[in-house]
N, C-alpha and C positions, 0 to 999 in steps of 0.2 A: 832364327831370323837371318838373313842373308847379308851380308854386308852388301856396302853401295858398291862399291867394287866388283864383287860379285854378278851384281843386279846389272852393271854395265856392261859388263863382259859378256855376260847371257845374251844382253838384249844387244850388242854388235853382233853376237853367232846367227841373230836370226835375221840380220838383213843380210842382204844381199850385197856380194864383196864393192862394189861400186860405193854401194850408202852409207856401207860402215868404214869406207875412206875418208868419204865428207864429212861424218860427223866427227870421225877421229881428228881428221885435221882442222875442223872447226870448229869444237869444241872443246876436244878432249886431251891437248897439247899447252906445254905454254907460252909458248911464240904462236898463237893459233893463224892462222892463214886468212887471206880475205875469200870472202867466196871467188871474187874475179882469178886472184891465182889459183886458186881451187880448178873452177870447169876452164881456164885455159890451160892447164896443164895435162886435165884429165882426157881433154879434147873435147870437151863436149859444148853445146849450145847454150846461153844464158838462158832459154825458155824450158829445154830438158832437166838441167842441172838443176833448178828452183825448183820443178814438181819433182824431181829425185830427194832433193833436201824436203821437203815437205812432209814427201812417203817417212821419209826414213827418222822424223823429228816425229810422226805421227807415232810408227809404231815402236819407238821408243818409251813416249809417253803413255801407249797402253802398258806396257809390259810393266812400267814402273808405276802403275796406276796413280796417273798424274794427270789431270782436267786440262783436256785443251780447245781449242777456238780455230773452228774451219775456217 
């Protein structure tokens, strides 16, 4: 069986470099970030940035087959 570690680091390789910033630094840090410093640094728009974290929380939680809520 795969450690969690493992399982995380897979599931960053499959997103897409932008998605697995956001969840890196929203998540996966221990000073984690607010989303607002998040998509303003990234440059992007509050209404991109929320469906990018969304994408990227989604296919997260397949890969780690974990139940989630659209």
């Amino acid at each position: 069986m795969n450690s969690i570690s493992q399982l995380l680091d897979d599931g960053l390789n499959t997103l897409s470099a932008e998605e697995s910033i956001i969840i890196g630094r929203r998540y996966l840090v221990k000073n984690n970030d607010t989303d607002y410093q998040i998509y303003t640094e990234m440059h992007l728009g509050k209404t991109k940035y929320y469906k990018m974290k969304k994408r990227a929380v989604n296919k997260m939680g397949i890969l780690l087959n974990l139940e989630f809520y659209k």
